[in-house]
N, C-alpha and C positions, 0 to 999 in steps of 0.2 A: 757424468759417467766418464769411467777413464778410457783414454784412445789406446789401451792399451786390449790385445785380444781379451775375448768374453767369453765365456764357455757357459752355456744356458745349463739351469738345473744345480744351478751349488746352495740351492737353498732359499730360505726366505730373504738375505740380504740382498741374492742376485736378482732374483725378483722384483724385489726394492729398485734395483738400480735401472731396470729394464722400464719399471711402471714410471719412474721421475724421468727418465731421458726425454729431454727437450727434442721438438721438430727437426732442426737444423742438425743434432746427435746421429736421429735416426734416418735421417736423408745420410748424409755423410757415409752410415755404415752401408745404407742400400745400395750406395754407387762403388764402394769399396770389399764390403765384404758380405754379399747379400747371402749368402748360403748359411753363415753364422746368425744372421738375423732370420732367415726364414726355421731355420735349429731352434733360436728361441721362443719363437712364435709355436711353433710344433710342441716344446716343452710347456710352456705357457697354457696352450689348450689342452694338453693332457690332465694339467693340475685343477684349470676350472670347470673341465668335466666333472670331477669329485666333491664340485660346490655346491652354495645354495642356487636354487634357482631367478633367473630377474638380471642377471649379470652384472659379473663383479670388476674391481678394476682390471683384473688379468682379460676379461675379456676384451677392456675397451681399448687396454693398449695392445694384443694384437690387432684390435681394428685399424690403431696408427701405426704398425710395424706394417700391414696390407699395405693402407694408403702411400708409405712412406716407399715401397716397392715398385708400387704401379707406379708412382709418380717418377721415375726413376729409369730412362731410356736405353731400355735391351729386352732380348726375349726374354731371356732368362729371369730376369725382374717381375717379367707381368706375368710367367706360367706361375712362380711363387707366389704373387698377388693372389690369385684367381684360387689354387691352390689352399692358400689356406682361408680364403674365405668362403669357398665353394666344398672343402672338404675336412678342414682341422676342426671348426668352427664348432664346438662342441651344442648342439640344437638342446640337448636336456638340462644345459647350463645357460643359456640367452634367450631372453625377450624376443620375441617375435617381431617385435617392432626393432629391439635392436641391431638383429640379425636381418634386418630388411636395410634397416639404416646404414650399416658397415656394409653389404654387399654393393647397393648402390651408391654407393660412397665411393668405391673402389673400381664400381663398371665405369663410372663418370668421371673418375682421374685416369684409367686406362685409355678410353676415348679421349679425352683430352691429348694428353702426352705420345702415348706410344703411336708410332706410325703401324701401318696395318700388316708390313711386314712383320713386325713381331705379334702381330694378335691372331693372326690366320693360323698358324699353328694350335691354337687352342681350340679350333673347331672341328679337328681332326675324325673325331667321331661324335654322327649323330646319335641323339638319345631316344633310348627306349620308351622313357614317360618323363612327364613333370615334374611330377613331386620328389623332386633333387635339389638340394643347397648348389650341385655345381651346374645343373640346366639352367637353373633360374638366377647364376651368379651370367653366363652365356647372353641369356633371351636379353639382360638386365643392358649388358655391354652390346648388345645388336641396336638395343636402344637408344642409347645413347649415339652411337654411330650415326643413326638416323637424322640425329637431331643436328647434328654435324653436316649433314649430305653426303657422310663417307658409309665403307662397309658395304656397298653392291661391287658387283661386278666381279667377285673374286668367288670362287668355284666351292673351297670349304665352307665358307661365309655363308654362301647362298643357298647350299645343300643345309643347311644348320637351320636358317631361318625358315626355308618350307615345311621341313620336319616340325617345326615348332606351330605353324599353321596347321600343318596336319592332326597333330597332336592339340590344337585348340589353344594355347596358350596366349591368355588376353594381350598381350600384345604385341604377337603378330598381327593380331588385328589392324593395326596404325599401315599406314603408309610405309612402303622401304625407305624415303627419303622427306625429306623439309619440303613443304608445301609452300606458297608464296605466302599464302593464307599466316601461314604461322612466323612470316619474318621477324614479329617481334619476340616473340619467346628468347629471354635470357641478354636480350637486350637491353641495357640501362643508358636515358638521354638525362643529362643532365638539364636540371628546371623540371623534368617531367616525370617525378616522382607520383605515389597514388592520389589519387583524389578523394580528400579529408572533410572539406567544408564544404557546405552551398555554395558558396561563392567564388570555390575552386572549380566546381562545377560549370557553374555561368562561364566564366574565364573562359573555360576549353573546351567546352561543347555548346553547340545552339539551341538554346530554352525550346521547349514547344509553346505556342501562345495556346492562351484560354480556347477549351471548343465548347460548346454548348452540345453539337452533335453528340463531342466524346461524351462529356457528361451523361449523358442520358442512355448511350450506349453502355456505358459502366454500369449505371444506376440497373438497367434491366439485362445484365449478363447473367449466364448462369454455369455456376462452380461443375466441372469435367474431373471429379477425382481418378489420379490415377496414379498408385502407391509406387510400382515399379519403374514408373518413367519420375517422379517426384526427386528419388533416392538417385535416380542416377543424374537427375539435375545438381542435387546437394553435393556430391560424391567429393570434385575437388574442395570443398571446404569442409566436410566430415574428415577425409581423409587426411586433411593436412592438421585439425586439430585445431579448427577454430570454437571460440567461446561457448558460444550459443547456435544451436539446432537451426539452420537455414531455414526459409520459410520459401517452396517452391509449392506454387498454384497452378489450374490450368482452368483458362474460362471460356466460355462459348459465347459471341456477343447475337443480338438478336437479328440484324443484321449487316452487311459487308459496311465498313468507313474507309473513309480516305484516312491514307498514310498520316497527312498533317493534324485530321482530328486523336492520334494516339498521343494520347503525352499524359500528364497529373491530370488533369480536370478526369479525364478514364481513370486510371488506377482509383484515384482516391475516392471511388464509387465504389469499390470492388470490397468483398472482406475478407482484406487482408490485416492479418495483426499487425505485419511491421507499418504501415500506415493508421493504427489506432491509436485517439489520445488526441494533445494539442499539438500544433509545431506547426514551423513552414515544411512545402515538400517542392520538389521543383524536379521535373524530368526531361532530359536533352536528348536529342538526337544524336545516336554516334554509328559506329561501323562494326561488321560481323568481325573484321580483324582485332577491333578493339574487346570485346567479349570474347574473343579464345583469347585474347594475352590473360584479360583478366581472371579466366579460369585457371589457364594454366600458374599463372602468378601465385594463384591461393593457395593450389597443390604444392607448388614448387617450393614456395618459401614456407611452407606452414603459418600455423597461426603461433600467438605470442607463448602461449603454454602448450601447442604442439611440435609437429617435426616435419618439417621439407620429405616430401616422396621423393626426390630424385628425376632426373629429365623426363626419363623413360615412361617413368608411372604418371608423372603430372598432364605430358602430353595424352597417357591414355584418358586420364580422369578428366582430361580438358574437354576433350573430343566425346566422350560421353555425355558429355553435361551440354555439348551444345546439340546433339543428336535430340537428348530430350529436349531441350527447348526448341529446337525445330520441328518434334513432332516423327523426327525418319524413326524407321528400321536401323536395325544394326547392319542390312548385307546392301544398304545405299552406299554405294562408291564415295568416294571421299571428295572424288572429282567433281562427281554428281550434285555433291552437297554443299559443295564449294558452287558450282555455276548457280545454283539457288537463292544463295545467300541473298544479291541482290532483289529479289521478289519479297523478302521480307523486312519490315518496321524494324528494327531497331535504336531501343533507350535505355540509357542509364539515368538512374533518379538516386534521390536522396530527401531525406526528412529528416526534421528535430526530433521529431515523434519522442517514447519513451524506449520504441522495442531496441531501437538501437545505441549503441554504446557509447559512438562519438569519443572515438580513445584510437587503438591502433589503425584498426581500418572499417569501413562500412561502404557497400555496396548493393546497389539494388539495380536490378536487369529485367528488362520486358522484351517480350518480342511478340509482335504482328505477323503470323503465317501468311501466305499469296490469296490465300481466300479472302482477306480481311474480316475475316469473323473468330477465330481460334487467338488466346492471348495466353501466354504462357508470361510466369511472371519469378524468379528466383532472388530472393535477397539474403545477405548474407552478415554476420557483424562479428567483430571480436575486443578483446580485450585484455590485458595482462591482469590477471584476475588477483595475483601475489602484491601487485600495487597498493601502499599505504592506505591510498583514498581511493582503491577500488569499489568499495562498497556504497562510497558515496555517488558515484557514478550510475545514470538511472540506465 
């Protein structure tokens, strides 16, 4: 693109040159001349309102022309941000899922970058209802803040986020701030990438030994269906767009065990499909902190043929998924359920089995309520399904 001025709207060339402009093109004009860049975005969505629907390129380069704004330090930059993806954004021309994508796309590079002096202006008035492209571009950037530990304490901010409690919006539900609970979210150690193998398993968690107790306790459990706590167990891996349909159970045992007889020799009395077939399976002891990373992780990054939620939604769909495997209420304090944790089994297992894919990532989670009689049991598995030798993969 040339550095010479732009004028949006001369046509399908200009267009052209606006849809090829490189990252580094379009940062350069956001820091230099964002008013022309926020013109052609403006231009840009008038044209793909008159499109097919599903979303064309015009819409995905204003999503880079947003992104390229937020990321871009001044007020001025993020009210354009927010702006046009809370408001130009044409809804009868983008995917649902795209226009979720670009907006939290865009809360989560404003949270990042801009200090709070420039975003506190954007909360200037509170909203009348939900169902807004620019409330829910707001609630998206609150959320993100959180996951930050920033975003309390400031009077528009604060006013903005109770109205949104009031008004029910899932999530103000979460916490106003980062939990200790949640330190690792969005944190990567090097060496401690997911756990792929058995034997990566072993490595970094402590095997349960053989129970006979357990055994026999599995063998005479009996299956608690229950649909709407199930779905909200699966939640971050449906929503991020993994391969295959989780498998979330809930079992009643006959009666209370010790902590140390939960492990494989249990599960694999139980019927469950991701443990049907031949294979080793092996289930370790780990920590409630390690199960919300791992949720929120599935949410966050998606799966291979899905799409990343974004902080906001991933911590909600985290925090969901472990409320169902703990068994709470939705109006248990977060605190409440955090001081609990400790009272409950917690394992992560793995099998060769068939149900799982053994390709991007596989995951299997139990947990032991304070009674010692209640097992809640979520597995989850994916795959890049487009791979040559996908189909050969069982």
């Amino acid at each position: 693109m040339s550095h010479d001025r732009v004028t949006p709207g001369d046509g399908a060339s200009e267009r052209r040159r606006w849809e090829e402009a490189g990252t580094e093109e379009l940062a350069r004009l956001a820091g230099q001349r964002p008013g022309e860049l926020f013109a052609a975005a403006e231009q840009l969505c008038a044209e793909a309102s008159g499109e097919e629907f599903g979303g064309s390129p015009a819409v995905r380069t204003v999503g880079r022309i947003a992104e390229a704004l937020a990321e871009t330090r001044s007020q001025g930059c993020a009210a354009y941000a927010v702006d046009i993806v809370g408001r130009l954004l044409p809804s009868e021309a983008v995917a649902w899922k795209e226009g979720d994508r670009i907006r939290r796309s865009v809360a989560a590079r404003l949270a990042k970058v801009q200090p709070l002096l420039n975003l506190e202006p954007l909360f200037g008035q509170v909203p009348d209802g939900l169902h807004d492209p620019e409330v829910e571009t707001r609630a998206c950037l609150l959320g993100e803040l959180a996951l930050l530990g920033a975003g309390t304490g400031r009077a528009r901010m604060d006013a903005y986020a109770e109205r949104l409690r009031t008004l029910g919006h899932p999530l103000a539900w979460l916490p106003e701030t980062r939990l200790d609970i949640e330190h690792r979210f969005m944190v990567r150690v090097r060496g401690l990438g997911s756990v792929k193998t058995l034997r990566q398993l072993r490595a970094r968690f402590p095997e349960v030994p053989p129970s006979e107790t357990g055994a026999d306790a599995g063998l005479h459990a009996v299956g608690v269906p229950d649909d709407a706590r199930a779905q909200a167990a699966a939640r971050p891996f449906v929503a991020g767009g993994w391969a295959r349909t989780p498998e979330a159970r809930f079992f009643a045992l006959p009666a209370p065990i010790e902590p140390g007889d939960f492990g494989m020799a249990l599960l694999e009395r139980l019927p469950l499909d991701c443990l049907e077939g031949d294979g080793t399976a092996v289930a370790c002891v780990t920590t409630p902190d390690d199960v919300l990373n791992e949720l929120f992780s599935a949410a966050y990054h998606g799966g291979a043929g899905g799409q990343g939620q974004g902080g906001a939604y991933a911590r909600l769909f985290a925090w969901e998924s472990l409320y169902a495997l703990m068994g709470l209420r939705a109006d248990v304090p977060f605190l409440e359920a955090v001081r609990t944790t400790p009272d409950h089994r917690w394992v992560r297992f793995l099998a060769s089995t068939p149900w799982f894919h053994h390709d991007t990532a596989d995951l299997g989670l139990a947990v032991l309520d304070p009674s010692r009689t209640r097992v809640a049991v979520l597995a989850a598995t994916d795959t890049d399904v487009t791979a040559p030798d996908a189909s050969a993969r069982p």
